[in-house]
N, C-alpha and C positions, 0 to 999 in steps of 0.2 A: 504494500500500500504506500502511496507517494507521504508526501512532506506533510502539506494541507491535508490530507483526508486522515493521516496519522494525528496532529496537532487538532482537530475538532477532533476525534476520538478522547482523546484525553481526557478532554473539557466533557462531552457530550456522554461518554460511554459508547456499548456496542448494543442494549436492549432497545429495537425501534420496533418492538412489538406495538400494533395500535393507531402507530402516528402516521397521520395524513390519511386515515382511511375514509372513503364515504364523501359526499360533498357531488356535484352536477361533473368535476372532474374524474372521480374514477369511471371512466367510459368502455375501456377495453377490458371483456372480461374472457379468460380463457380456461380451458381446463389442466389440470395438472393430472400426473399420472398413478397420483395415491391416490387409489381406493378410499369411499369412504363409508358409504353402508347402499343396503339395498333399499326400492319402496315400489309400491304398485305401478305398472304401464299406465299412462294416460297418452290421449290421442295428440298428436305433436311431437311427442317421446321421437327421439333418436333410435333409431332400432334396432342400428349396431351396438346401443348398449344395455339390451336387450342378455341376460343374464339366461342363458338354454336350461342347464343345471338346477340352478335352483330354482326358476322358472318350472321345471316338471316334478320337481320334489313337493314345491308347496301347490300347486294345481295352479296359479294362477301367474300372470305375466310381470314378471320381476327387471326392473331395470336398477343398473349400477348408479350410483350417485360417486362422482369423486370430487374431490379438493378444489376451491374454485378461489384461482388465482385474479387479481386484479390488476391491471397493470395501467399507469396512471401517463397522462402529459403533463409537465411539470417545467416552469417555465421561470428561471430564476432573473428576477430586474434591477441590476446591479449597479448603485453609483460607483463611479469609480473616475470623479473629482475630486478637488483640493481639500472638500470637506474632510473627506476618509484619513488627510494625514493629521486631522484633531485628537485630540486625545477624547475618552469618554473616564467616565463619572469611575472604574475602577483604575485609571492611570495606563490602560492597555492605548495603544493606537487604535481608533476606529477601525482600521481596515484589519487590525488582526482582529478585532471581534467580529467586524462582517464574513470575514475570511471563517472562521470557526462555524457563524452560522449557518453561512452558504455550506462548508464541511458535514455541518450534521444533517442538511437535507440531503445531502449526497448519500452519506450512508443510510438514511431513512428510504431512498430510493432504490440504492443496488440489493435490499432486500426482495424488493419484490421485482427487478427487474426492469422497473420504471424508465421509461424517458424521458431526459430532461436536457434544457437548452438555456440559453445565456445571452440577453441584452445586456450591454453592460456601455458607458460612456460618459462624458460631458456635455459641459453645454454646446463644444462643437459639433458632435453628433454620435453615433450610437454604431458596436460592433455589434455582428448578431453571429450568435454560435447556434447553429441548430439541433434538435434535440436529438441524442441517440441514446445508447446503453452502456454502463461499461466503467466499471472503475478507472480505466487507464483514459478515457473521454473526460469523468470529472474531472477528475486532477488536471487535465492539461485546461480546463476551462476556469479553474479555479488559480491555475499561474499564470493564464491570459490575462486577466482581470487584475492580478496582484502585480504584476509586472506595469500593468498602465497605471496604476496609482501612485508606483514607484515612479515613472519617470514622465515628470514634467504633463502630469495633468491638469486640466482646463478648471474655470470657473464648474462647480458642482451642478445638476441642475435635472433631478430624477423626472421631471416633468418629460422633456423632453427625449427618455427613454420609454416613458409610458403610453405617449407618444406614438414611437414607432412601432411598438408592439400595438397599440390599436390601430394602427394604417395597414399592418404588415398579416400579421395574424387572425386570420380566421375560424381555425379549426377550435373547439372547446378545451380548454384545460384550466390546469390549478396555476395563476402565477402569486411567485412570492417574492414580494418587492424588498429591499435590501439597502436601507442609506440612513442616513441621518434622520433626525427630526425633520419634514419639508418645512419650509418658510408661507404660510399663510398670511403674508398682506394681501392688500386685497387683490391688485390684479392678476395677482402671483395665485391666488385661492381660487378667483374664476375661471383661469388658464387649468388646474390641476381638477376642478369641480368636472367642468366640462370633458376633461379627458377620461376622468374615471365613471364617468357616465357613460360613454363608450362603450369602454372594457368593460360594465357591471354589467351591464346585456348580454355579454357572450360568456365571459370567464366568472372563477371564485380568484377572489386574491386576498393572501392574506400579506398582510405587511412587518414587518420587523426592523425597526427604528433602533439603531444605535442612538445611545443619548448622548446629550454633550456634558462633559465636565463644566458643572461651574461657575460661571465668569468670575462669583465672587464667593471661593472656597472659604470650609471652614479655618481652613491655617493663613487665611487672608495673602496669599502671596498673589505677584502678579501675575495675570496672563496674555494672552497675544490672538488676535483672529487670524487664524489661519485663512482666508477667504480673501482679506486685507492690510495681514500682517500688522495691525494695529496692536496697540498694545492696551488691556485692560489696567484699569486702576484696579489697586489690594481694599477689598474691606476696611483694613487701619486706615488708609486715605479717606476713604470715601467717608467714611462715620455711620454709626448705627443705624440713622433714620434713612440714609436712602440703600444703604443693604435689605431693611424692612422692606423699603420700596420694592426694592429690586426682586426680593423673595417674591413678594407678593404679585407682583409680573410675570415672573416666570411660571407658577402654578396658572395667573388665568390663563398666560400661552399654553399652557399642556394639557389646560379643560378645553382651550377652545378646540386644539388639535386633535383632543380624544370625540369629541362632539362631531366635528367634522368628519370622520372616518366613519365613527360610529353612522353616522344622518347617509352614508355611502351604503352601508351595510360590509363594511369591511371589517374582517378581525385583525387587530393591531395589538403590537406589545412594544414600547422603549426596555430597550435591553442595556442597563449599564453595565456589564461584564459579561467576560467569559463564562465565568463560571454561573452567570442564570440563565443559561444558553437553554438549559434543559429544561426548566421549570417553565419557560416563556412559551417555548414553543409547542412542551405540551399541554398549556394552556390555548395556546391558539388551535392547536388543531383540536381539542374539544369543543369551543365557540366553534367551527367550521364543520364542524360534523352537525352539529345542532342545525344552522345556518342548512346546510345541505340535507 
């Protein structure tokens, strides 16, 4: 197993019993070759599975039932702008916590099989990795993405890959959007409303929000935008009444942003770390099974 799909391991575990089951996405259902018990013929029944043997032992028309695999389109929408070299709220870099996310859907994936594919860009525009199978596909689509964050990426801007997967994409599936907190001003919110409007009509998406550290941590030191390379003032600068302020800002931006998603019908989770990689997302995929 590669680097990435080794390092979300870690964080993630190997148990993906359950997750991402169910929802308008699992569309391809096939049969698998274990046996799983017998039950009466009914008209439609496949014939060839049609059971002779114990079919004339018990007098009547016995047909095989076996194991019924699901195999899923999975559709991962990946920023992989400036934002991603921010830090988040456990001190990790964004892009290694998206890196781990994106990791654990992978391994959520080669359990059953799944195919899965990859938008991923800036605000210049959008690669598209199409979906196949296959641990050695993840991983290279998981260093495609990690490699552009690495070098000299664009203004952030997830709209815009959301975007082209509604222009481009047709067919039904699960996507799972992957960035930052998006920025909700206004024209910025009608641009994102309007797209996810789109996509709610054909697809389920769920989304997973890396969060941001901070601007004005508990240890009051200072920080910097990564977007603008500005630099924040510390807490001790600022003084307690506009830290209050500030606190109190940030929570209404995080009702607004959970309100906004939620008024989509999208299941969403901000992930401050690696390590709630697990808990978020089996939380999300229970909202999604509900949902579906």
């Amino acid at each position: 197993m590669g680097k990435h799909l080794n390092r979300a391991k870690a964080h993630f575990g190997t148990d993906t019993r359950g997750l991402l089951e169910g929802g308008r996405y699992a569309l391809l259902h096939t049969r698998s070759m274990e046996f799983d018990d017998l039950r009466e013929y009914v008209p439609g029944d496949d014939v060839r599975d049609i059971d002779w043997k114990a079919s004339a032992r018990s007098g009547s028309v016995l047909i095989k039932r076996f194991v019924s695999e699901k195999h899923h389109k999975i559709l991962l929408v990946a920023d992989a702008g400036r934002n991603m070299s921010a830090l988040a709220p456990s001190s990790e870099y964004k892009r290694d916590v998206a890196a781990h996310i994106m990791g654990a859907v992978g391994l959520i994936s080669l359990r059953r099989s799944d195919q899965i594919g990859m938008v991923y860009g800036d605000r210049r525009g959008s690669v598209n990795i199409p979906q196949r199978r296959g641990e050695s596909h993840i991983e290279g689509l998981l260093h495609r993405w990690y490699q552009h964050t690495m070098t000299d990426p664009g203004a952030s801007d997830i709209t815009a890959q959301l975007d082209y997967v509604a222009t481009h994409y047709r067919h039904t599936m699960l996507i799972i959007v992957v960035s930052d907190e998006p920025d909700l001003e206004e024209h910025r919110a009608d641009r994102l409303s309007g797209v996810l409007a789109r996509l709610r009509g054909r697809h389920d998406i769920m989304w997973a929000m890396v969060s941001d550290m901070p601007a004005v941590g508990p240890d009051n030191t200072d920080g910097y935008d990564v977007a603008t390379g500005r630099f924040v003032l510390n807490g001790a600068d600022l003084g307690p009444r506009v830290v209050a302020a500030y606190r109190r800002a940030e929570q209404a931006r995080c009702d607004r942003l959970s309100a906004f998603l939620t008024g989509h019908a999208i299941a969403h989770a901000p992930i401050a770390g690696s390590d709630d990689i697990r808990r978020e997302l089996v939380a999300l995929t229970e909202v999604a099974a509900r949902a579906g």
